[in-house]
C-alpha positions as CSV (number, residue, x, y, z in Angstrom):
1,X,107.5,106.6,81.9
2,X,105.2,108.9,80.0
3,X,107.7,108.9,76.9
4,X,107.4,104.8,77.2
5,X,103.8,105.1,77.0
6,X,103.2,106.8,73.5
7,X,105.8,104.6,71.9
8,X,103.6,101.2,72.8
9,X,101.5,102.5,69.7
10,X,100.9,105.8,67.9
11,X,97.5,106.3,68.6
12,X,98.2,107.0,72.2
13,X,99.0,110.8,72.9
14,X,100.3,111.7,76.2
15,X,97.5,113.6,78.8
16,X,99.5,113.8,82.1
17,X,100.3,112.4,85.3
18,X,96.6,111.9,88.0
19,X,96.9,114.2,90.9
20,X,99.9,113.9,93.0
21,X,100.0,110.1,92.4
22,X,103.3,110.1,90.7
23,X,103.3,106.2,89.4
24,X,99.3,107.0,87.7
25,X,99.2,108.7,84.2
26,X,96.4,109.4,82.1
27,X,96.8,108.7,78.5
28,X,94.1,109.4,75.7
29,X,93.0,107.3,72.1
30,X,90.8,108.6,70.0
31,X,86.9,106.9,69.9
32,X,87.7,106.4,66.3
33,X,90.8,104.5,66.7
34,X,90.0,101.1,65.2
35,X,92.8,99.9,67.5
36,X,91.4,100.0,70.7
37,X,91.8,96.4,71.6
38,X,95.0,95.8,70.5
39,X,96.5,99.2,72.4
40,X,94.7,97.9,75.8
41,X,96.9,94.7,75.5
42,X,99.9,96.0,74.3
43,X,99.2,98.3,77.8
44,X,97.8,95.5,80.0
45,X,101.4,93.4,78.5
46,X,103.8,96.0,78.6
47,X,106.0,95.9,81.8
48,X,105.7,97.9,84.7
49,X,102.0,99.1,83.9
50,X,100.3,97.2,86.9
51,X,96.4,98.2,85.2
52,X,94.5,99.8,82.5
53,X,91.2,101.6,83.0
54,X,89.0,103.0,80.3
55,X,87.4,106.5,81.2
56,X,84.9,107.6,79.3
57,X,84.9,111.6,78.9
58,X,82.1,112.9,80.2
59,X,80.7,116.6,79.4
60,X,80.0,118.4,83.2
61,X,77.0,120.1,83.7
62,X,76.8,123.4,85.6
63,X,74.5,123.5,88.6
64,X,72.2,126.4,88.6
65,X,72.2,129.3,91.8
66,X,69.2,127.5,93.1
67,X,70.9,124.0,93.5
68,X,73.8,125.2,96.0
């Protein structure tokens, strides 16, 4: 499946499977890919992919000594 996945478009890189859910994978386009609409419905068409969700990366703060 993950090999399917890149070859819907070139902009799509591989990141992995989620957790132990075995039929969930992550894959990652860049913010300056001026594709972004077409690749979600080339996904949200292609068979056996049942969803797409958009994650936006978020940078994690650390919690300070004091907070725990």
């Amino acid at each position: 499946m993950p090999s399917s996945l890149t070859a819907v478009h070139p902009a799509i890189s591989y990141v992995g499977q989620v957790g132990q859910l075995q039929d969930v994978q992550l894959v990652s386009v860049s913010k300056d890919s001026e594709a972004i609409d077409d690749i979600l419905t080339l996904l949200r068409n292609s068979q056996g992919i049942s969803g797409v969700n958009i994650q936006e990366l978020k940078q994690r703060t650390k919690r300070g000594d004091d907070e725990l």
